[in-house]
N, C-alpha and C positions, 0 to 999 in steps of 0.2 A: 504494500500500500504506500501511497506516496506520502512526501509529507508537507503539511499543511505549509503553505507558504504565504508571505504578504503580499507578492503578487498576483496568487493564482488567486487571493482574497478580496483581490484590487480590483481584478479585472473583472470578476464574478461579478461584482459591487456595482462598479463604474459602469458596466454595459445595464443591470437592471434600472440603474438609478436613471440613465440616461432615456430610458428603452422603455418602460412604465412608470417614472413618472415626469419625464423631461426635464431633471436637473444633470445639469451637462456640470463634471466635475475632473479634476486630476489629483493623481497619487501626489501628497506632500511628504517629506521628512522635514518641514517647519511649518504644523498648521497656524491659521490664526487660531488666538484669544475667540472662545466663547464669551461672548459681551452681553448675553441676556440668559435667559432659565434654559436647563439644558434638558431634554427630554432624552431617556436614556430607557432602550428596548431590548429587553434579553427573551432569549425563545433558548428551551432547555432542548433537547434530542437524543435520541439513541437508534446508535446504526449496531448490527454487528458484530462488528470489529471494539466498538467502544460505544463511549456517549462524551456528550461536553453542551454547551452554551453558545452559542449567536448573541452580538451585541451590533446593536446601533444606535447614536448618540448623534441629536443633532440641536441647532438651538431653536426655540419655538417657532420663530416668524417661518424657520427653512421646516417645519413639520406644517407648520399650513398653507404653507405653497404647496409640500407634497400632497396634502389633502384634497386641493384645491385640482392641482392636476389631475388627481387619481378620480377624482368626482365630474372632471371636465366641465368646470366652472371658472371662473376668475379667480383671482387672488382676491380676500376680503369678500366675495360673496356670503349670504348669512349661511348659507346652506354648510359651511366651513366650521361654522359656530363650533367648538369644541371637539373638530375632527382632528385634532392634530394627533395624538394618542392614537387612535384608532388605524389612522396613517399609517404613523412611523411603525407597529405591529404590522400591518399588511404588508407595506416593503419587508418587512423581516420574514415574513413568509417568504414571500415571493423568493427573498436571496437564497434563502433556507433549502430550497424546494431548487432552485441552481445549484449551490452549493452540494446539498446529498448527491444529485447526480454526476456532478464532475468528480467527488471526491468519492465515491462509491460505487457507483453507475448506475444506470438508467435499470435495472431489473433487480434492483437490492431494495428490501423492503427496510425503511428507517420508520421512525416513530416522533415525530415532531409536539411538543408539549402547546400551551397557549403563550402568544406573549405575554410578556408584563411589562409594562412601560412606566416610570418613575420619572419624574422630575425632581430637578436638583439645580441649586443657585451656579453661578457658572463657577465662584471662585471654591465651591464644594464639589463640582465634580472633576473626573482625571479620569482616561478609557486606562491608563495603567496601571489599572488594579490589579492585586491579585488575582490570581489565575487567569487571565487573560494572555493567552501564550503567543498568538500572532493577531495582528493589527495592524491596520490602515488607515491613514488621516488623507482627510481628502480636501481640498478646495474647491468650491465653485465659481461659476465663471462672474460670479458678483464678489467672490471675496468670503465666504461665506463655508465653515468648516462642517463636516460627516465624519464622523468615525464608526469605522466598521472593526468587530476582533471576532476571535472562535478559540476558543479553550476546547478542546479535546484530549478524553484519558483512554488509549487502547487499553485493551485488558490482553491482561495474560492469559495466555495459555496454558 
């Protein structure tokens, strides 16, 4: 099995994010400063081989623009009203549901949990948490940061 890398978590990312919900983004190693409440979305899983965690972190205004896309409405339409949460979990599917297939394949049954998505002040949060074993910081083409990570434990044999 391969192993999990920050690019192969990049590009997973970067194509969904671009692909369903039209935030056009690139890999940084110096993201910006989160400057307002950061929404932070973990989806637990078990494949096989192991299980581990999906994470994506973005800051509100960039979770209801995805909302906004993902509903194919404007930005600040009311229909948005409190979709942001709701958002940034479906992106986490979506990557999820990429992710098991490139890192598993396409005829391996994995077991995907519910999101939970958490808010946190920006100077309280940091995607370099414990267990977070590969991650990706991303910029958008406004300036505007995503982090994606995957904690994965094989099991032994």
């Amino acid at each position: 099995m391969s192993e999990i890398t920050a690019g192969a978590l990049g590009e997973i990312g970067g194509r969904i994010l671009e692909d369903a919900a039209f935030v056009f983004t690139e890999p940084t190693d110096e993201p910006p400063a989160f400057e307002e409440a950061v929404l932070e979305g973990r989806l637990r899983f078990v494949a096989p081989s192991g299980e581990g965690t999906l994470l994506i972190a973005a800051g509100r205004s960039l979770a209801q623009e995805i909302a906004a896309n993902l509903l194919g409405v404007d930005a600040g339409d009311p229909e948005t009203d409190g979709q942001d949460r709701g958002a940034l979990g479906e992106m986490l599917n979506i990557i999820a549901g990429a992710f098991m297939a490139d890192r598993f394949g396409h005829n391996v049954l994995c077991m995907l949990g519910i999101p939970s998505v958490q808010a946190f002040e920006p100077d309280a949060y940091a995607v370099q948490k414990d267990g977070t074993a590969c991650k990706v910081h991303f910029s958008t083409d406004d300036g505007r940061r995503i982090d994606l990570g995957v904690d994965f434990v094989e099991r032994s044999n």
